[in-house]
C-alpha positions in Angstrom: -10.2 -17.3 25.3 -11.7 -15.3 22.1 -14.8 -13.1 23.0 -16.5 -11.0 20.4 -18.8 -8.0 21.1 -21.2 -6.9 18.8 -22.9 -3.5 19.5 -25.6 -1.8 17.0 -24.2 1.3 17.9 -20.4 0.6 17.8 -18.6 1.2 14.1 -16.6 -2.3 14.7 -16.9 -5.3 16.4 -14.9 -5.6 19.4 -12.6 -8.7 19.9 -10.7 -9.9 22.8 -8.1 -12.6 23.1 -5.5 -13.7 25.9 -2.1 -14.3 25.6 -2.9 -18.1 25.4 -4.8 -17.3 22.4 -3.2 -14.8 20.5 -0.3 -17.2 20.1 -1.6 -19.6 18.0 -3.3 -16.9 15.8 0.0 -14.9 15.2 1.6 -18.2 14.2 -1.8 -18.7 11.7 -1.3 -15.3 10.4 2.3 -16.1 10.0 1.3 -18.9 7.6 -0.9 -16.8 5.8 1.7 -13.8 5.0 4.4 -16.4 3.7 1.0 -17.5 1.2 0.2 -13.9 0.2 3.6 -13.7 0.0 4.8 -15.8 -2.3 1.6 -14.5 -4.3 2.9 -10.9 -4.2 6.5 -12.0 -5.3 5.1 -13.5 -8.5 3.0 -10.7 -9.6 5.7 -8.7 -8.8 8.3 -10.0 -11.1 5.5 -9.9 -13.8 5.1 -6.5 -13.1 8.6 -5.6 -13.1 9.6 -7.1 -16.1 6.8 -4.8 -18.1 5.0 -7.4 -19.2 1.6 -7.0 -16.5 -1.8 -6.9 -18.0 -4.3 -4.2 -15.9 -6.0 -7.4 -14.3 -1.9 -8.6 -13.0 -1.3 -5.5 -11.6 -4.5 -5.2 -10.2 -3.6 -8.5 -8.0 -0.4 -7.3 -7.4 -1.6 -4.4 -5.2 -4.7 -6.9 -3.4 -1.4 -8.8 -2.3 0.4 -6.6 -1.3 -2.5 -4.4 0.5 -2.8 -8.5 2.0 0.9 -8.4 3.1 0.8 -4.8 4.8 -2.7 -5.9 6.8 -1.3 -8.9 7.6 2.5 -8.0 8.7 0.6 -5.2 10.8 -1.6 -7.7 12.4 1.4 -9.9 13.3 3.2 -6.9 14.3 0.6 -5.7 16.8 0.3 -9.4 18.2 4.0 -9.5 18.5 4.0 -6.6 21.4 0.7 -7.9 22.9 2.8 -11.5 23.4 5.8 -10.0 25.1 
């Protein structure tokens, strides 16, 4: 079960899952890192060979600031599953 909290006063919303559901979110996330990715490794042979315009670059770091979120995300699902 997946409840969110919403509070005027709080900075974030809260969110709270169960093993149950955590699960199939991890493996969702899972699918979405390999996306980002593959993404990330093709700007990033662009990039390495020298030949990046400002606007390839700039897409290389949204994937891999994409990666990090998302690889943190699985991460911290990963101990809540144990």
């Amino acid at each position: 079960m997946i409840t969110i909290e919403h509070s005027p006063k709080a900075f974030a919303d809260i969110i709270g899952f169960d093993v149950i559901s955590a699960r199939p979110l991890r493996d969702a996330l899972l699918i979405a890192q390999k996306y980002y990715q593959k993404k990330l490794s093709k700007y990033a042979d662009i990039r390495d060979s020298g030949e990046a315009s400002d606007r390839q670059t700039d897409k290389y770091f949204e994937y891999d600031d994409k990666v990090n979120e998302i690889r943190s995300f699985i991460d911290e699902l990963n101990i809540f599953c144990r």
